[in-house]
Every structure is written in structure tokens, then in C-alpha cells.
N, C-alpha and C positions, 0 to 999 in steps of 0.2 A: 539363804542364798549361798552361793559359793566363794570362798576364801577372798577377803580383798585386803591390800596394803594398806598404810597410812593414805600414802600418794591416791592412790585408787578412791578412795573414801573422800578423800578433800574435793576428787572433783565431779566425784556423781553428788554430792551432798552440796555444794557451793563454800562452806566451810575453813576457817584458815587452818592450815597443816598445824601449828602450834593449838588450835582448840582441839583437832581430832586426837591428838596425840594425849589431851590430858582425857578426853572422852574417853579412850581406848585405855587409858589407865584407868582410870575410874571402873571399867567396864571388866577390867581385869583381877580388879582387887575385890570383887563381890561375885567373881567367877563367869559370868555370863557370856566370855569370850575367852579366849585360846588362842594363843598360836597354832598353826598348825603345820604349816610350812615355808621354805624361801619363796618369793617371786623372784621372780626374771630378773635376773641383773641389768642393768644399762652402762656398766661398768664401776667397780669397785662391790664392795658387800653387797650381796644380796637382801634385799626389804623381807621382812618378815610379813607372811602373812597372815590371816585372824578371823577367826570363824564363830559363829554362836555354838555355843556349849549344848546341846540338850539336854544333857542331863544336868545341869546346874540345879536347876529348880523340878517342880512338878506342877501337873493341874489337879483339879478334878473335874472333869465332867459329868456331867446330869442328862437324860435321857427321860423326861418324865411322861407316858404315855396315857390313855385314859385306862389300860388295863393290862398295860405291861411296863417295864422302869428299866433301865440300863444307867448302873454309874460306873465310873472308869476313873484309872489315875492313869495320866499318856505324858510323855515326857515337852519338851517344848516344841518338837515338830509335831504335834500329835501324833505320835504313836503310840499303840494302848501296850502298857506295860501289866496293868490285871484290870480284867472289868469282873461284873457282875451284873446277871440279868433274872429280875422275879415276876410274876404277876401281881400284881395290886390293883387297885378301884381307887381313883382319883377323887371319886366322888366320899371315899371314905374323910377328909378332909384334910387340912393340910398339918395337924400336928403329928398324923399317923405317917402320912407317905412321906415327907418331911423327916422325922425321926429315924424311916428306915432308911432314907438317903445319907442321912449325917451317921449312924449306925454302920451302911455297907461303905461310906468311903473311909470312917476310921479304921474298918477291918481289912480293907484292901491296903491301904496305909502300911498298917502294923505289919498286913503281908508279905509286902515289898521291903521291909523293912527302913520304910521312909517315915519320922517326924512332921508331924505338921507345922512346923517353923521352915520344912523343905517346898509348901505348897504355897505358890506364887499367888494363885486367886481360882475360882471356882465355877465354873459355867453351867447355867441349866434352861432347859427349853421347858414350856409346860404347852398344854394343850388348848389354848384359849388365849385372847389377847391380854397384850403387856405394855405398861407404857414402859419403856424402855429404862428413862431416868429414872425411874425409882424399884425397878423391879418388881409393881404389883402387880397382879395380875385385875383387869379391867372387867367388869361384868364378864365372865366368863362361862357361857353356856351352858358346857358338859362340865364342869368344876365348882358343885354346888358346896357352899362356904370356904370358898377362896378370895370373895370378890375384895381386895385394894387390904391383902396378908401383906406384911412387908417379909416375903422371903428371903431378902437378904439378911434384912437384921435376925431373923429368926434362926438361919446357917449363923450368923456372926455369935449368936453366943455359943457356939458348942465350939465352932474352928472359924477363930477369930482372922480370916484373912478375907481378900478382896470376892465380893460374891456380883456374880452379872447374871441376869435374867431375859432370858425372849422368849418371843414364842418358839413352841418346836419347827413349824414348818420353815420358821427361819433359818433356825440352826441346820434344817436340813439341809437349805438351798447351797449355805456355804459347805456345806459337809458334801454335797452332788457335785460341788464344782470344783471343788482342789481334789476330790478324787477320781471322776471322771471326765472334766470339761475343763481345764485351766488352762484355756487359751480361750476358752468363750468369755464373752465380757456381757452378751444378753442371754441371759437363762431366766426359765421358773420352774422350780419344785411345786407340784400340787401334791398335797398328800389325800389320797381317799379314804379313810375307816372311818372312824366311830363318828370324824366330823369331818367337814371338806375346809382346807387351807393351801394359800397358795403365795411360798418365798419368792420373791421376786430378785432377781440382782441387774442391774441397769449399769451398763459402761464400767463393771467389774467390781461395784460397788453393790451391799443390801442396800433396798430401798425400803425404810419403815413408816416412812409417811409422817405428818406433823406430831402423833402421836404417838402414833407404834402400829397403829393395826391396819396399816396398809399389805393387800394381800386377802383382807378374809373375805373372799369371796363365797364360802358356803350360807352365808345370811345375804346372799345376792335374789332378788326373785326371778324366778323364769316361768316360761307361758305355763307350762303344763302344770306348775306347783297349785293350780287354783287357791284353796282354801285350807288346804294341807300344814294341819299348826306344826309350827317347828320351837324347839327349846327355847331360842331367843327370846319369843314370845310373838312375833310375827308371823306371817304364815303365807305360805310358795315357796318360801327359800329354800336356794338347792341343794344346802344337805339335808331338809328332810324331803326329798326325793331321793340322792342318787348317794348316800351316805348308805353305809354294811347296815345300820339298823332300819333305815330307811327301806332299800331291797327286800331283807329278810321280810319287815312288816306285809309290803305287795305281795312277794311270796308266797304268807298265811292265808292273803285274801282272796288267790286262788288255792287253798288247799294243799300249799307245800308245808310242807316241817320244817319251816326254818325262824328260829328265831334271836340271831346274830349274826353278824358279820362272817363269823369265823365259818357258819352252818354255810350261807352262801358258797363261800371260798368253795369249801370241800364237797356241794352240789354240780360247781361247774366243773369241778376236775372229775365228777365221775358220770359226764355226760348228760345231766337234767336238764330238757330244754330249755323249761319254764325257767331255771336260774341264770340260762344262758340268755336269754331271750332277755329278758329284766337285767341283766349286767351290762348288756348290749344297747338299752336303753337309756340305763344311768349314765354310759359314756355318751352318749347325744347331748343327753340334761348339761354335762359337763360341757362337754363342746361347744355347748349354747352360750355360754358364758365366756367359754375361753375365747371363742372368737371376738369378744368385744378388746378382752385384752393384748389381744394377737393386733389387732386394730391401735391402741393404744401403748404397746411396750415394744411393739415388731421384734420378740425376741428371736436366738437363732436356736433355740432347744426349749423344749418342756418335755419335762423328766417327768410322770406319773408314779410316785410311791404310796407308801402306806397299805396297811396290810389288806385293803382291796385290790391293790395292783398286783396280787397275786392269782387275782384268774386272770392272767394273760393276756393274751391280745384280745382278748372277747370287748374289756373295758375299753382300751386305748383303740379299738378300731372304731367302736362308736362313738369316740372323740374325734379321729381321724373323720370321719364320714361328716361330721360336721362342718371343722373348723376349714378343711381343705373343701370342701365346696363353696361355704360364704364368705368367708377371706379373702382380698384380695389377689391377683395370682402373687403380684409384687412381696407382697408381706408371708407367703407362704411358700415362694420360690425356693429356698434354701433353708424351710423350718422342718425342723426332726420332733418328731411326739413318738416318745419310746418311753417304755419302763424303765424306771430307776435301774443305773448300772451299781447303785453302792447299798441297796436291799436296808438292813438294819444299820448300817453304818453309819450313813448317815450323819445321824444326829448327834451319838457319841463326839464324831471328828468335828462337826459342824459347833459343839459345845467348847470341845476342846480348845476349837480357835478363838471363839468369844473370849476362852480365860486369856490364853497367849495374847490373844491382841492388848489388851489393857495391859498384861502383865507387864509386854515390853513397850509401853506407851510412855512416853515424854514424862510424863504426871507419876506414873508406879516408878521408875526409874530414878525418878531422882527423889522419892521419897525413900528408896533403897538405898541411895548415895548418901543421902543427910543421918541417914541410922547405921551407917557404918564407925 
């Protein structure tokens, strides 16, 4: 936020001026605030003002995808100072992709020439639900032998600082919204590739549900799913309809070459009906479901990413065509359904805040204070 005085801080916080004052020491002798300028005088010396340090500390962020990974070290506003981006296979299990994450954030470290006694706590989205309090990942679909890893403790023995865990399309939703929408207070990120998920934020808040896996809407069933097994182990649900692998498979069944996500993407960019027509479709399947939550969350934006939101409006108009016909007009009177404005991003910025939030939480804070 922008520069505030002692005075200024006593009375947005409710706080007596003699507590803020020993806070704002406190807060100074382990760096994480500044001076930075005078305030206004009201006559005699001018109050000092006091801002958060970014660069005090660092994060790291985690980006863990089912076959791509972005880690990052971004300073306390999230901003990325070096990331790093590879291919992997989730499904390879978690002491490999795991190792490459604690592997590429030491080297991004050393490369910035930051200490890991500089990194506050550590943020990472995976692909599959999370209970939140412990960081495990919960029966996890596409993430065969991950199911209830404790990936924190696992990060904690190599770089022994604070580790948070969600799902990815969470971390997107906050990552969609402080970089495209921070004055929306209802949004949802739905991600489309390899699996369908969907961040929800409610009154400016993520909403994770009693557990954490509020949102996963791709093990939702819809009409057309008949019989159609999907990973979960149920069958109709809508990512194995309108999921990258999903399309591609329909696609084979008519005789196209496709057999990924990525094969789709690059059928409709070069004009293939058949993949147009089947992308086109999967946005319906989608729509089918979104309407119910349109119904349910009345948000004022849903952001479509993930690397099937890369054939364009082909996807999001068969969403449109849906949701804006069975919606009410009320609840879709002022609803935007567009493509993701922040592409890869994301998840990275959406990670980064996870670690910031805790870092600078009541709780991290003052166990900073007591080890001083």
C-alpha cells in the first residue's frame, strides 16, 4: 500500500499510537519497513512516513503443471526477479518434480545472489486437489503417487523455511486478479488443459470450501458425458469430455491426428474444422456447468486460461452461447467471459502471494520478532 504515518496507521488499524510505534520499531529492526518520506505537517516537524521494504525478504514460487513447471524467486510485491521454466510429467512422481523444484529454486537463488536465510516462505500450486492445512495433495486424478505426500515437509528438508500448498487453479484465480481485475471482488479462473478446474474468489476473498477442493468442477457430470470413464474413476464428468485430452481422443474417433492438447491448439489455428467444431463444443460442455455456478456465485468476470484457452474465442464462445442464454438475464447482465488477461502468469504471481500472505501474517511476524 502507499506510505502511511504513525498517526495514519493508529487510525485505520484502531490501535493506540504508543503500540504502533513500538510495532513500527519492531518492524524496522528486521527491515521489513522504511522510511521513506515526510507527511504533511499540521504544524511543527513533519511525521515520518513508512512503507514496506520489498526487498527485505524473498519468496519462492512454484508453478507445478501436469507437463510444464515455472519456479520463481519475486520479491515481496511479487515481482519476479528470475524464474525458470521446463517441461516435466507430474505423473513422473513427486521425488522427481519435487527435486527439480528445490534444485531450480536453489539455482535461481545462488543467481540472484540471495541466501536462503533471505527466503520468507515458499508457495506452490499443483494440479489436483489440496487440503490446504497440511499441504497434501487429496486423491489427485492426473498425479499418480502423490495422493496425501506431505510436500511441505519434503521442500522443508532441503530449504528449511515456511512451505504453503493449493491447488494451481487457485493460485491462478489470485494471480488473474491482482493482475487484471483488482477492483473485482467476484471472479473465477477456470483453467482448461490437461484437467478442468475452477478458482473461485467471493467478496475478494478465495473461497476453498471445508476442505480445499471447492472449485473442482471437471469431475462435475454433465448430459452428454454418458458413460465416458474419466481418471477420477466415475464417468460423464466434464473433463473427460471437454479436457485437451479429452477433444484430441473425439478427434481420433473421427480420423483426425490428434493426440493432445497441444495437437488440438495447433489444429484450430490452422483452420481444421473438425477441431474447431469439437473445441466449440467442449465450450458448451463447459458452459453447462458454468451456468449452474453463474447461478450460484453471480460472479462479475470468469477468466478462461490454461493452455486450451489458447484457441481463442472458438472455446469461450461455446461457453458464451451457453451460459448467456440459460442464466438468468439478472445474473449475466454485467458478466464478462473472456480469456485470461495474465496468459502464464498467473500462477507464478498467484504462488507468490500465497508465500507473502503468510509471510507477512501476524503468526510469521512475530516468530521473526522473537528470533531477533
Amino acid at each position: 500500500g502507499a506510505p502511511r504515518t504513525r498517526a495514519e496507521l493508529a487510525k485505520s488499524t484502531g490501535l493506540a499510537r504508543s503500540t504502533i510505534a513500538a510495532r513500527v520499531d519492531e518492524l524496522m529492526r528486521i527491515g521489513l519497513i522504511t522510511p521513506v518520506a515526510d507527511g504533511v505537517s499540521t504544524g511543527g516537524r513533519p511525521p515520518s512516513q513508512f512503507a514496506l521494504n520489498p526487498t527485505a525478504k524473498v519468496v519462492v514460487a512454484a508453478d507445478l503443471g501436469a507437463s510444464h513447471a515455472t519456479v520463481a524467486v519475486t520479491d515481496l510485491t511479487g515481482t519476479v526477479i528470475a524464474e525458470r521454466t521446463d517441461v516435466i510429467d507430474i505423473a513422473d512422481g513427486p521425488d522427481v518434480v519435487l527435486s527439480w523444484l528445490v534444485e531450480g529454486a536453489t539455482g535461481l537463488l545462488r543467481d540472484v545472489g540471495r541466501d536462503i536465510r533471505t527466503v520468507a516462505a515458499i508457495g506452490i500450486g499443483v494440479p489436483g486437489p489440496v487440503e490446504h492445512s497440511t499441504g497434501k495433495p487429496a486423491n489427485p486424478p492426473i498425479m499418480p503417487g502423490w495422493d496425501h505426500v506431505d510436500i511441505p515437509g519434503w521442500i522443508q528438508e532441503h530449504i528449511p523455511v515456511p512451505v504453503l500448498v493449493d491447488n494451481d487453479v487457485n493460485i491462478m484465480a489470485l494471480g488473474e486478479r491482482a493482475l487484471a481485475w483488482p477492483s473485482v471482488g467476484n471472479l473465477m479462473f477456470v483453467k482448461v488443459a490437461t484437467g478442468i478446474g475452477a478458482g473461485l474468489i467471493s467478496d475478494g476473498h478465495l473461497q476453498r470450501g471445508a476442505q480445499g477442493v471447492a472449485g473442482d468442477i471437471g469431475h462435475v457430470g454433465v448430459a452428454r458425458g454418458g458413460d465416458i470413464p474419466c481418471t477420477c474413476g466415475n464417468r460423464g464428468c466434464l473433463e473427460a469430455l471437454a479436457s485437451g485430452p479429452a477433444i484430441a481422443r473425439a478427434l481420433r474417433a473421427q480420423g483426425v491426428a490428434a493426440h493432445t492438447g497441444t495437437d488440438v491448439v495447433d489444429l484450430v489455428k490452422r483452420g481444421n474444422i473438425e477441431a474447431i467444431q469439437a473445441v466449440r463444443q467442449a465450450g458448451r460442455d463447459i458452459g453447462e456447468v458454468l451456468t449452474t455456478c453463474v447461478s450460484l456465485m453471480n460472479p462479475s468476470v470468469i477468466a478462461i486460461g490454461g493452455s486450451m484457452a489458447r484457441v481463442g474465442e472458438h472455446l469461450i464462445a461455446g461457453i458464451r452461447e451457453v451460459v448467456y442464454t440459460r442464466s438468468t438475464p439478472l445474473a449475466t447482465e454485467h458478466l464478462a467471459i473472456v480469456q485470461s488477461a495474465t496468459a502464464e502468469k498467473a500462477g507464478v504471481l498467484g504462488a507468490s502471494m500465497l508465500a507473502v500472505e503468510y509471510a507477512l501474517s501476524r503468526d510469521a511476524l512475530a516468530v521473526g520478532l522473537a528470533n531477533l
